[in-house]
Every structure is written in structure tokens, then in C-alpha cells.
C-alpha positions as CSV (number, residue, x, y, z in Angstrom):
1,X,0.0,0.0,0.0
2,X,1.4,3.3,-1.4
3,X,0.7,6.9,0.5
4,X,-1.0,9.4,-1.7
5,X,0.6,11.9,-2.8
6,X,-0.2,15.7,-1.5
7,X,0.3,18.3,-3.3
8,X,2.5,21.4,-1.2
9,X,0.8,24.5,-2.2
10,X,3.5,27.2,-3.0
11,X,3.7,30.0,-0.3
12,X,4.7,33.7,-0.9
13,X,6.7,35.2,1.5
14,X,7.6,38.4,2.1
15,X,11.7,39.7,1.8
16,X,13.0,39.1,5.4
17,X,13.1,42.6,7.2
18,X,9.8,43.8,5.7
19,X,6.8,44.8,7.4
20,X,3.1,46.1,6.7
21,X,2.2,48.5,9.2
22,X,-1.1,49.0,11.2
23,X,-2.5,51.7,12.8
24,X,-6.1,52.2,14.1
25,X,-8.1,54.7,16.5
26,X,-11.9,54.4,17.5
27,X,-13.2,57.4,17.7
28,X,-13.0,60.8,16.0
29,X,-11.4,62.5,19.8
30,X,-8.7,59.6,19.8
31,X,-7.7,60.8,16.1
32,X,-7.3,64.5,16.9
33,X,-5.7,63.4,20.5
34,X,-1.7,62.3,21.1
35,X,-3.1,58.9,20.2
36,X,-3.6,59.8,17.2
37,X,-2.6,58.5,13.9
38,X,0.1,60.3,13.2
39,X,1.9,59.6,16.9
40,X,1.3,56.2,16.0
41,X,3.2,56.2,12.2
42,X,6.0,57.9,14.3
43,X,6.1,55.1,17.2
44,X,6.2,52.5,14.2
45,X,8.5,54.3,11.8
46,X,11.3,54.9,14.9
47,X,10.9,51.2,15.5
48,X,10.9,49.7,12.5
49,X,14.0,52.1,11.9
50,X,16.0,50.9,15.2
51,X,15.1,47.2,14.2
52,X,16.3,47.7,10.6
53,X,12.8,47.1,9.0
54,X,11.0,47.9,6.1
55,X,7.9,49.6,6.1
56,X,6.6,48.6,3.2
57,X,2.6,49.1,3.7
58,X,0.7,51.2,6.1
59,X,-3.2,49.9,6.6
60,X,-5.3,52.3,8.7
61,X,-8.4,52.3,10.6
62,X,-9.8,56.2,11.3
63,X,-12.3,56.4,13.4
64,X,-13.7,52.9,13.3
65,X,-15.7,51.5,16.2
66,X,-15.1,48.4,17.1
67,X,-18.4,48.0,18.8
């Protein structure tokens, strides 16, 4: 008795050191407060840049209620 064969499906990876960023507040206060957006693209940015990252997509969420 033979074991039938499986097919490995190909997977795509990404370039070691590369990384899709996300940043997300709730409400319209949290966007115009320090939590902000922006604060948050500068918190990921400085630590992608101290790791040695690549930013290579940003994804936001503005003012989107998780409720």
C-alpha cells in the first residue's frame, strides 16, 4: 500500500526585514488626540528604523468602532 501523494501548495513570502504596518483609532477624539494616527506612524517608523525594518505598507483604521 502506497501513500498518496499531497500536493504542497507554494507559499509567498515576504523579503526578510519587511513589514506592513497598522494603525487604528476608534473614535474621531482619539484621532485628533496624542493617540492619534500620526503619533502612532512615528512610534512604528522609529521602531521599524531601530530594528532595521522595512515599512513597506501602512493599513489604517480612522475612526472605526469596534463596537
Amino acid at each position: 500500500m502506497t501513500t498518496p501523494r499531497t500536493r504542497r501548495r507554494r507559499v509567498q513570502t515576504a523579503p526578510v526585514g519587511t513589514v506592513v504596518a497598522y494603525i487604528r483609532v476608534s473614535t474621531e477624539e482619539q484621532a485628533a488626540s496624542g493617540a492619534g494616527l500620526d503619533a502612532q506612524r512615528a512610534a512604528i517608523a522609529a521602531e521599524c528604523d531601530r530594528r532595521g525594518w522595512t515599512i513597506v505598507g501602512w493599513h489604517a483604521d480612522e475612526g472605526v468602532s469596534g463596537g
